[in-house]
C-alpha positions in Angstrom: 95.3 -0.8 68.1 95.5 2.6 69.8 98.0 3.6 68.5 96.8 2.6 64.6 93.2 4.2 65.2 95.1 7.8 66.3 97.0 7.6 62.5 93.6 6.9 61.4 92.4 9.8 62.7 95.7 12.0 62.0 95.5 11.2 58.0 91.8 11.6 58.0 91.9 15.2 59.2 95.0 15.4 56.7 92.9 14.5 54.0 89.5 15.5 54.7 89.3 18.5 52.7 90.9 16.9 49.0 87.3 14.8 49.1 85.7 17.2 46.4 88.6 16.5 44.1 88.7 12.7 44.8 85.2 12.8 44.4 85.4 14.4 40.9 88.4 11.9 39.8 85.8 8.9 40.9 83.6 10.3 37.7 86.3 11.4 35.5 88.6 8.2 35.8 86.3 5.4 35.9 88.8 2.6 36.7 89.5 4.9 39.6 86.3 5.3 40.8 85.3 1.1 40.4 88.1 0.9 43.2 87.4 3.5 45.5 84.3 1.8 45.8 85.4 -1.6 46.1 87.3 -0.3 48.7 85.7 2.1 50.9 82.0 1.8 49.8 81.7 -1.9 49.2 78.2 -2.9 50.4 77.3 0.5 52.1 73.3 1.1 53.0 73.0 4.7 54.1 70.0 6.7 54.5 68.9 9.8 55.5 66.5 11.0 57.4 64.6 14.4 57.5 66.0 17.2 59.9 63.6 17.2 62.5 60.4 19.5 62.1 61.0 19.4 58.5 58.2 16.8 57.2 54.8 16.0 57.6 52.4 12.6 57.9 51.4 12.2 54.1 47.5 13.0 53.9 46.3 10.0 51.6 46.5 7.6 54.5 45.4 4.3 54.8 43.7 2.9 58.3 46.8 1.2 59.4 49.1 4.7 59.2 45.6 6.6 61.0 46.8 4.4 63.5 50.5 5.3 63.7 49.8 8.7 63.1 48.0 9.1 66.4 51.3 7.2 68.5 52.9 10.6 66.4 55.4 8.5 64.9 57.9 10.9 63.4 61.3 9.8 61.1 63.3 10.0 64.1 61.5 7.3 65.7 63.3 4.5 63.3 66.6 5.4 64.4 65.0 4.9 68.2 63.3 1.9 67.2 67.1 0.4 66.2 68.6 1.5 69.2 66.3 0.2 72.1 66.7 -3.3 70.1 70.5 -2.8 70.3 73.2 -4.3 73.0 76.3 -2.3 72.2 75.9 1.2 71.5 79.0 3.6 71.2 79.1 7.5 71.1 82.1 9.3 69.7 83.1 12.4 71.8 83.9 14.0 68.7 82.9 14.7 65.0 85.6 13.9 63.0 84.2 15.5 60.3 83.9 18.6 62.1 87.4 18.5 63.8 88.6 18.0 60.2 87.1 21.1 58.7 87.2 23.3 61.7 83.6 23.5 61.9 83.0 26.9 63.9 78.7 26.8 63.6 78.0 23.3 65.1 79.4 21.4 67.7 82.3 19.3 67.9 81.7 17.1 70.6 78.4 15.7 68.9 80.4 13.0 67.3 78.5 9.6 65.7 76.7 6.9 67.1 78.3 3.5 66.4 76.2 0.3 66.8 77.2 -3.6 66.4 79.9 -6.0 67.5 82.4 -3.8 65.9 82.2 -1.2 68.6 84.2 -3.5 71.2 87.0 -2.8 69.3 87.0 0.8 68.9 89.6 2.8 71.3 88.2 3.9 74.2 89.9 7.3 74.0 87.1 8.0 71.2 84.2 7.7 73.2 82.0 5.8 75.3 79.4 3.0 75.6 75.7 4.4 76.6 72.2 2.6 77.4 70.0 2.8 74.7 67.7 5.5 76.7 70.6 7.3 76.6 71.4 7.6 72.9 68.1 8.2 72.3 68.6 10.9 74.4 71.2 12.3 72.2 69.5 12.1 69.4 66.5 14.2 70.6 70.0 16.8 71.8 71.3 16.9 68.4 67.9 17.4 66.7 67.7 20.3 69.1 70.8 21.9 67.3 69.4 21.3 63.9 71.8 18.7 63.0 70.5 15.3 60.6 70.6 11.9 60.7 72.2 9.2 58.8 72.0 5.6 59.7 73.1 2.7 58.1 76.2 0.6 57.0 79.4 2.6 55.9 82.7 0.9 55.1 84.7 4.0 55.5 84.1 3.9 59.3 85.3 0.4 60.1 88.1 0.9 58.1 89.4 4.4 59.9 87.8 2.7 63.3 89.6 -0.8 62.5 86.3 -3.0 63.7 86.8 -5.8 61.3 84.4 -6.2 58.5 82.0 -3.8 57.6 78.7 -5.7 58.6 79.7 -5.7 62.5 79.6 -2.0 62.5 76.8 0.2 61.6 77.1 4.0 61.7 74.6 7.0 62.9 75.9 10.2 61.5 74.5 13.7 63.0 75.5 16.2 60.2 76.0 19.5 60.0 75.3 21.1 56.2 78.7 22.2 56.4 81.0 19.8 57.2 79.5 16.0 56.1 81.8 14.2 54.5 78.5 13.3 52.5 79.2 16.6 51.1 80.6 14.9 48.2 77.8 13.1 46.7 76.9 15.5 44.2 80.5 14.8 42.9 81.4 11.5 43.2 80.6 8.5 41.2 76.8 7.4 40.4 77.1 3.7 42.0 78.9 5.3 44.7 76.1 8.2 45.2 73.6 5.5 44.9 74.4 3.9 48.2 73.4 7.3 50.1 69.9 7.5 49.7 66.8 9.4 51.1 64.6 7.7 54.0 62.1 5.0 52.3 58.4 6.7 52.5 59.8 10.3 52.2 58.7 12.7 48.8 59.3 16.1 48.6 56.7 18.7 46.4 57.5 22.2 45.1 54.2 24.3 44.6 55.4 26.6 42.1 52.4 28.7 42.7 54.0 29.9 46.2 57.6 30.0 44.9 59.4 33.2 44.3 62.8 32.3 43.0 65.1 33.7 45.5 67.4 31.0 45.1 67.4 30.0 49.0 66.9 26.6 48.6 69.4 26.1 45.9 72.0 27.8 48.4 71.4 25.7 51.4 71.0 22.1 49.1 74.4 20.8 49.9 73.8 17.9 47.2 72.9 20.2 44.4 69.5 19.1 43.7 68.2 22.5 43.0 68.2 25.3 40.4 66.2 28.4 39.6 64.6 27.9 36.6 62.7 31.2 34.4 62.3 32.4 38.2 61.0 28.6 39.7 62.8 25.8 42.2 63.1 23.1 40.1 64.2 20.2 42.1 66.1 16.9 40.9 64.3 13.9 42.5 67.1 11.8 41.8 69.5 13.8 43.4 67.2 14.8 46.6 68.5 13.1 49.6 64.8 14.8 51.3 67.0 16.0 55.0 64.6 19.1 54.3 66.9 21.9 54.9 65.4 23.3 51.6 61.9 23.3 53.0 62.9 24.8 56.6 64.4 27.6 54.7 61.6 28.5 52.0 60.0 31.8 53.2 56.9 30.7 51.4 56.6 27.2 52.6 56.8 26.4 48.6 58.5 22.9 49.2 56.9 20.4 51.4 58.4 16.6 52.8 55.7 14.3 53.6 56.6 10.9 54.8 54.6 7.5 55.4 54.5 6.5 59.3 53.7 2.8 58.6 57.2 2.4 56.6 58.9 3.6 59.5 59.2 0.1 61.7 59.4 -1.6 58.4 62.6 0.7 57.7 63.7 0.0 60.9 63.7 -3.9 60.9 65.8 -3.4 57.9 68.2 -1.0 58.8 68.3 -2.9 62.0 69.5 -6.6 59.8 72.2 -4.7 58.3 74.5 -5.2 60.8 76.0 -8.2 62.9 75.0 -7.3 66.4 76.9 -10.0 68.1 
């Protein structure tokens, strides 16, 4: 199996830089695209979360988020919540998506977290097991170098990992806006796209009032959810994933994530059934 998992690895780095153009191909060749996802996306659940620092408690609150609010719930916390309740946890020693594209701004070594009764069968070599304390841990770490989370189920990594079928294995990314393979989204396929989604109980506002056009935001939005419009942000809900890069880099605090604390255990009981944890 080691020796599978390192030609996993090997073609993945070969590859990893054609995935804007097999993206595109998913939209222009439809047949193509229904088996690309029938293949590598069948059944994914991925969601993302704010970068830390970048939203806010929502202000309409009812007395049951008050509550939450003052335990300072924040997004990050459903990704915790999933991990104490979790047996097997796994932490790569490496990004492979930052290996891949030589990422020189964010560190390698902050590879994923892997969760479930797939990790027993990924190669040691890759990583290590950890107590959930200590995952946690790392996630505080890798908020700490502005990277953001994705949790959830995605088919590509038991299939480069070889863990066997694609609910024993659930995947936390910690991206960088350069190098996630999530890159993609704005080019690929719509029922492919639509399996990457924003955290449940997160909006994100433009106050056109404070906005200057200076086209920041649309720069740093690696899913292209943004354009200047007569000398305005105008942003595509649809196509928002809300990790709030756009927001930490407005000089006029024009755009604003809120989220809902009382969704947050609610998320994470779900995220949490998504995979087979023994």
């Amino acid at each position: 199996m080691g020796i599978v998992s390192g030609i996993s690895v090997f073609l993945v780095n070969r590859v990893f830089n054609t995935r804007y153009r097999l993206a595109r191909w998913t939209r222009k060749y439809p047949r193509f695209g229904r088996l690309v996802k029938r293949i590598a996306f069948d059944g994914d659940d991925m969601s993302v979360l704010p970068k830390a620092g970048t939203a806010h408690v929502r202000v309409d609150l009812n007395i049951e988020v008050e509550n939450a609010g003052e335990r300072n719930v924040v997004p990050t916390d459903m990704i915790k919540n999933v991990l104490r309740r979790s047996e097997k946890i796994f932490i790569m020693d490496f990004c492979l998506c930052r290996q891949s594209n030589k990422c020189k701004d964010y560190p390698v070594s902050k590879g994923c977290i892997f969760i479930g009764k797939g990790t027993e069968r990924i190669s040691p070599k890759y990583g290590r097991f950890v107590t959930p304390e200590e995952a946690c841990e790392y996630i505080d770490e890798c908020d700490r170098l502005g990277l953001v989370h994705i949790i959830g189920r995605n088919k590509l990594d038991s299939l480069w990992l070889h863990t066997g079928k694609h609910t024993d294995l659930m995947t936390i990314c910690n991206c960088c806006p350069c190098c996630c393979l999530w890159n993609m989204v704005r080019d690929i396929d719509g029922g492919i796209a639509s399996t990457y989604r924003r955290m449940a109980g997160v909006e994100v506002s433009v106050d056109r009032e404070k906005c200057i056009g200076c086209g920041i935001c649309m720069e740093k939005c690696f899913v292209k959810a943004i354009r200047i419009v007569e000398g305005k942000c105008e942003l595509d809900d649809a196509k928002c994933r809300a990790c709030g890069r756009c927001s930490e880099e407005c000089p006029k605090e024009a755009i604003t994530l809120t989220y809902d604390p009382a969704v947050i255990d609610s998320e994470a009981d779900r995220i949490f059934g998504l995979v087979n944890q023994s």
